[in-house]
C-alpha positions in Angstrom: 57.8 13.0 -144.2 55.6 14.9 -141.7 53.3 12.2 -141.8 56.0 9.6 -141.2 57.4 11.7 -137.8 53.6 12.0 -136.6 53.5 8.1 -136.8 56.5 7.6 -135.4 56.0 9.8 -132.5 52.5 7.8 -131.5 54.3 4.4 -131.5 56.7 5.8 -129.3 54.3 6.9 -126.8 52.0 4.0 -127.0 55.1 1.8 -125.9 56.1 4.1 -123.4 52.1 3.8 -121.9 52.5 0.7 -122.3 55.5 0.7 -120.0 53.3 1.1 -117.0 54.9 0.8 -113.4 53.1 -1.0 -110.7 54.0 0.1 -106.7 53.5 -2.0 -103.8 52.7 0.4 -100.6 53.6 -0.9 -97.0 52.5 0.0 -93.6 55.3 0.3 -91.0 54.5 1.2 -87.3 56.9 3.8 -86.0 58.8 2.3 -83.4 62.5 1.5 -84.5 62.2 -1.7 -85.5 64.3 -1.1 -89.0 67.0 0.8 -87.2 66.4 0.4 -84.0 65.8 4.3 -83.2 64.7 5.8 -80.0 63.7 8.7 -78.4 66.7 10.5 -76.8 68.0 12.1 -74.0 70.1 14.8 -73.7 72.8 12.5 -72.8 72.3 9.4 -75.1 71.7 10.4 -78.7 74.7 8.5 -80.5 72.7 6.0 -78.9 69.1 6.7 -79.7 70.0 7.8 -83.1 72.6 6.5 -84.5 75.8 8.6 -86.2 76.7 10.6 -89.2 80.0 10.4 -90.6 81.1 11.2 -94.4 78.2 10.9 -95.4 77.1 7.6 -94.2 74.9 7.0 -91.4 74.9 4.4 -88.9 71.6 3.4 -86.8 71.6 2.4 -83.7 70.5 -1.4 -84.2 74.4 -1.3 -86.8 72.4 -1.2 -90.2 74.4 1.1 -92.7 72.2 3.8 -95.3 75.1 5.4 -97.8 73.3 7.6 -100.4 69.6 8.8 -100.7 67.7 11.0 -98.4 68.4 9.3 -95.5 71.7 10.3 -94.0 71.1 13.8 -94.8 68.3 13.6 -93.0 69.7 12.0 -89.4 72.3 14.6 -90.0 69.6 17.4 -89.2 68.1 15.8 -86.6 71.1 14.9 -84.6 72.6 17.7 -85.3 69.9 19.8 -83.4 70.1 18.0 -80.2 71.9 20.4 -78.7 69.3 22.7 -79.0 66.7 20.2 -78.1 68.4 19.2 -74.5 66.8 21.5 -72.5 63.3 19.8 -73.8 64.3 16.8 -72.5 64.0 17.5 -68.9 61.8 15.1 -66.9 59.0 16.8 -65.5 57.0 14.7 -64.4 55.6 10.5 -64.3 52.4 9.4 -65.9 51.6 5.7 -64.6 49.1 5.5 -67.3 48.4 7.2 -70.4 46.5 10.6 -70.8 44.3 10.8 -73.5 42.3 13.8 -75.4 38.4 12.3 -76.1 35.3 13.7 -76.2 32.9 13.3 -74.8 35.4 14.0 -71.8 38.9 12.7 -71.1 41.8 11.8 -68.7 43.7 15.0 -70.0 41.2 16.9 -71.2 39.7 16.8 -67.4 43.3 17.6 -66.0 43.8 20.5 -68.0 40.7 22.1 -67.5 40.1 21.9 -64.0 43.9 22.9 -63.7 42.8 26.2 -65.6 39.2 26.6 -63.2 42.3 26.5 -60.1 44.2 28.6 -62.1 42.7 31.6 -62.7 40.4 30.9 -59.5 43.8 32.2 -57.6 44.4 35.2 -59.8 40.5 36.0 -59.6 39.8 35.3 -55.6 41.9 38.4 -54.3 39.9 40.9 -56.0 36.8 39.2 -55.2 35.7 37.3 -58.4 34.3 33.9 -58.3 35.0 31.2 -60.8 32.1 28.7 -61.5 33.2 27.1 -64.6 36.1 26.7 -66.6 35.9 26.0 -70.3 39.0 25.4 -72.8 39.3 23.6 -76.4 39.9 20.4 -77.6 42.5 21.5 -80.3 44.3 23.9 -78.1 45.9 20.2 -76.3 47.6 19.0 -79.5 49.1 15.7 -78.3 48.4 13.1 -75.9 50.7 11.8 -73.0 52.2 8.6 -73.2 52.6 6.6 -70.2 56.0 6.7 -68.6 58.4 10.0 -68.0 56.7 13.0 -69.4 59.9 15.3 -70.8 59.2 19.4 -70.8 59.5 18.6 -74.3 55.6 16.7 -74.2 54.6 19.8 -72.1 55.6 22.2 -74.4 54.0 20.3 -77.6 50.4 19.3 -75.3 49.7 22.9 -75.1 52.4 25.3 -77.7 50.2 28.3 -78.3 50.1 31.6 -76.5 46.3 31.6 -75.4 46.5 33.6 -72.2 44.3 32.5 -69.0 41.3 34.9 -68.5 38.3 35.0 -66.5 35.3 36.6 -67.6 31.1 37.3 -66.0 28.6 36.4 -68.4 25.1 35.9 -67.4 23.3 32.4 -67.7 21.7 32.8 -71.2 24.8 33.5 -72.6 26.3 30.2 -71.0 23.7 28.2 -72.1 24.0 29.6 -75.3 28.1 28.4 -75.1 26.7 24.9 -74.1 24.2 24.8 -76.2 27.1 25.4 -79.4 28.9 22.7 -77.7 26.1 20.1 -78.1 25.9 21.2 -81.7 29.2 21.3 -82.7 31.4 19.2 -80.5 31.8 19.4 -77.0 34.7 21.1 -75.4 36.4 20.6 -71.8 34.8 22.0 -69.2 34.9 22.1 -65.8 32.4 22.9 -62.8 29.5 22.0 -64.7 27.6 19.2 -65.7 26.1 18.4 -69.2 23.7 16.2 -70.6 23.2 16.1 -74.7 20.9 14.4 -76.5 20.8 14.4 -80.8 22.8 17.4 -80.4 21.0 19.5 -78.2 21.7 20.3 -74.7 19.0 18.2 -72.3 20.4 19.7 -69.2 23.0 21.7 -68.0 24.2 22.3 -64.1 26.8 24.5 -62.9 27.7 23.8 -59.1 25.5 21.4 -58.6 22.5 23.6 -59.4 20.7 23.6 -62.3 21.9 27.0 -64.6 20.0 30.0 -63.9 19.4 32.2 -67.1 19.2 35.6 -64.7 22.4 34.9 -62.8 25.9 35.9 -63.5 28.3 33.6 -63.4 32.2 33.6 -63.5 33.9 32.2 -66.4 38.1 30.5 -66.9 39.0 30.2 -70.4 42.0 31.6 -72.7 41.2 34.7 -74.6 41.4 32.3 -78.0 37.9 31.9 -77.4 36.6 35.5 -76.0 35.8 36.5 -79.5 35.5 34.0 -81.9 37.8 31.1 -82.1 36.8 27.7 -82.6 33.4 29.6 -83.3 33.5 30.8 -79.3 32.6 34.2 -78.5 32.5 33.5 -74.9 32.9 37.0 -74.1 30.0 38.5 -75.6 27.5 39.6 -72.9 30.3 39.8 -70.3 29.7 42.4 -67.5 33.4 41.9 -66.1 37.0 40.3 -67.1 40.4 39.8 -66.8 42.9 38.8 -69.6 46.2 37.8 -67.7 50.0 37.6 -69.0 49.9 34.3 -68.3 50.3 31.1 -71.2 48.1 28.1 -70.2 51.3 26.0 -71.2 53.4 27.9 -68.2 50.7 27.8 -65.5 50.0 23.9 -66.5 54.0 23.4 -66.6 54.5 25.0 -63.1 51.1 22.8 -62.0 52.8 19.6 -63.1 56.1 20.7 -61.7 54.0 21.1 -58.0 52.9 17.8 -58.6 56.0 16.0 -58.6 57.6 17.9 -56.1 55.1 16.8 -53.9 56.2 13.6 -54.9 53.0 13.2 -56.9 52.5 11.0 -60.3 50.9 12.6 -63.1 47.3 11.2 -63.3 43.3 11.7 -63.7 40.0 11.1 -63.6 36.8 11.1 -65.7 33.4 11.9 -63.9 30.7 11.5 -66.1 31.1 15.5 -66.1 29.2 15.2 -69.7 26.5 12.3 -70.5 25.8 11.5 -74.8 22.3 10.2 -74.4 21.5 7.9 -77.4 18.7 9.5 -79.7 
């Protein structure tokens, strides 16, 4: 009788095996066109995404989803517009899009040259110099899209509370930051030129001059890097610094906002600030 379950129990499973299920997997770009979703304002979002009602929800293009995951889920998200309106303040106009690259970039250029102006003001009344400003890649975590830039892309380009700083560090120690970069990525920087080669640094100018190991130079960055993030110790060696109270996200917010009060679009420029010579 044993026997007879045991043999029982492994036809079962080899029909079930043999039962195998075969899935089809489709790519979809994410841009509305099953239910005609948009981005919304803080005035439009019955329109941009559609509505919840007993349970049913309604896109925007009319198609009907009753059941599943779906309406419970366009229930969250509209239901935190509210909270969301103030994000969706234009701030500013991009003509074109900004985009994060290495070797150097549209927006990584902006953002760092903001930050040598920056913390150049909060430096030049008590005398400091800024010579170079260095920041990270991954501290910009989206790019922006061409059009109206919403306080909402501000806030998500730069979301963490790395705090401007300045610090003097002699040249050897600078080199030694540029020379990491070659090795391991180059970073945005500002007020210097670089020239890598197989990962090593070929040349490297600050101010138009070539760097000098024996001078001191002044330093913008966020104290994320000061002491080890992203591998960066750029503090080590430093005869002098200031950590501020102030979030590179604010100071490149208020930046922007100068901008378009000015009645300026939101734009840059690459400058061949950073040359990859083919090995």
């Amino acid at each position: 009788m044993v026997k007879a379950k045991v043999v029982f129990i492994c036809a079962a499973a080899a029909v079930l095996c043999s039962c195998s299920h075969s899935f089809k997997w489709e790519k979809f770009n994410i841009d509305g066109h099953r239910t005609g979703v948009t981005v919304p304002s803080a005035s439009n979002v019955a329109e941009a995404l559609g509505v919840v009602e007993n349970g049913v929800y309604t896109a925007p293009n009319g198609k009907v989803f009753e059941g599943g995951a779906t309406p419970a889920v366009a229930e969250l998200l509209i239901g935190v517009q509210p909270e969301m309106a103030r994000l969706k303040e234009v701030v500013a106009y991009a003509p074109e899009a900004m985009i994060k690259n290495r070797p150097e970039s549209t927006l990584g250029n902006f953002i760092v040259d903001r930050l040598f102006a920056d913390v150049e003001k909060i430096a030049a009344p008590t005398g400091r110099k800024v010579d170079v400003a260095i920041t990270n890649m991954g501290g910009i975590r989206v790019d922006i899209a061409k059009g109206d830039v919403l306080l909402d892309d501000i806030v998500s380009m730069l979301p963490f509370a790395n705090y401007l700083c300045y610090v003097q560090i002699p040249g050897t120690e600078l080199r030694g930051i540029f020379e990491y970069m070659a090795e391991h990525g180059v970073q945005c920087v500002s007020g210097a030129r670089l020239v890598i080669k197989g990962k090593k640094l070929v040349s490297a100018e600050v101010g138009g001059e070539a760097l000098n190991d024996d001078k001191l130079y002044g330093v913008a960055t966020i104290d994320f890097l000061l002491d080890g993030g992203d591998g960066y110790k750029i503090a080590r060696g430093a005869s002098d610094y200031i950590i501020t109270d102030v979030k590179i996200g604010d100071a490149i917010l208020a930046d922007i906002r100068e901008m378009t009060a000015q009645g300026k679009a939101l734009e840059y420029f690459t400058d061949g600030r950073v040359l990859i010579q083919e090995d």
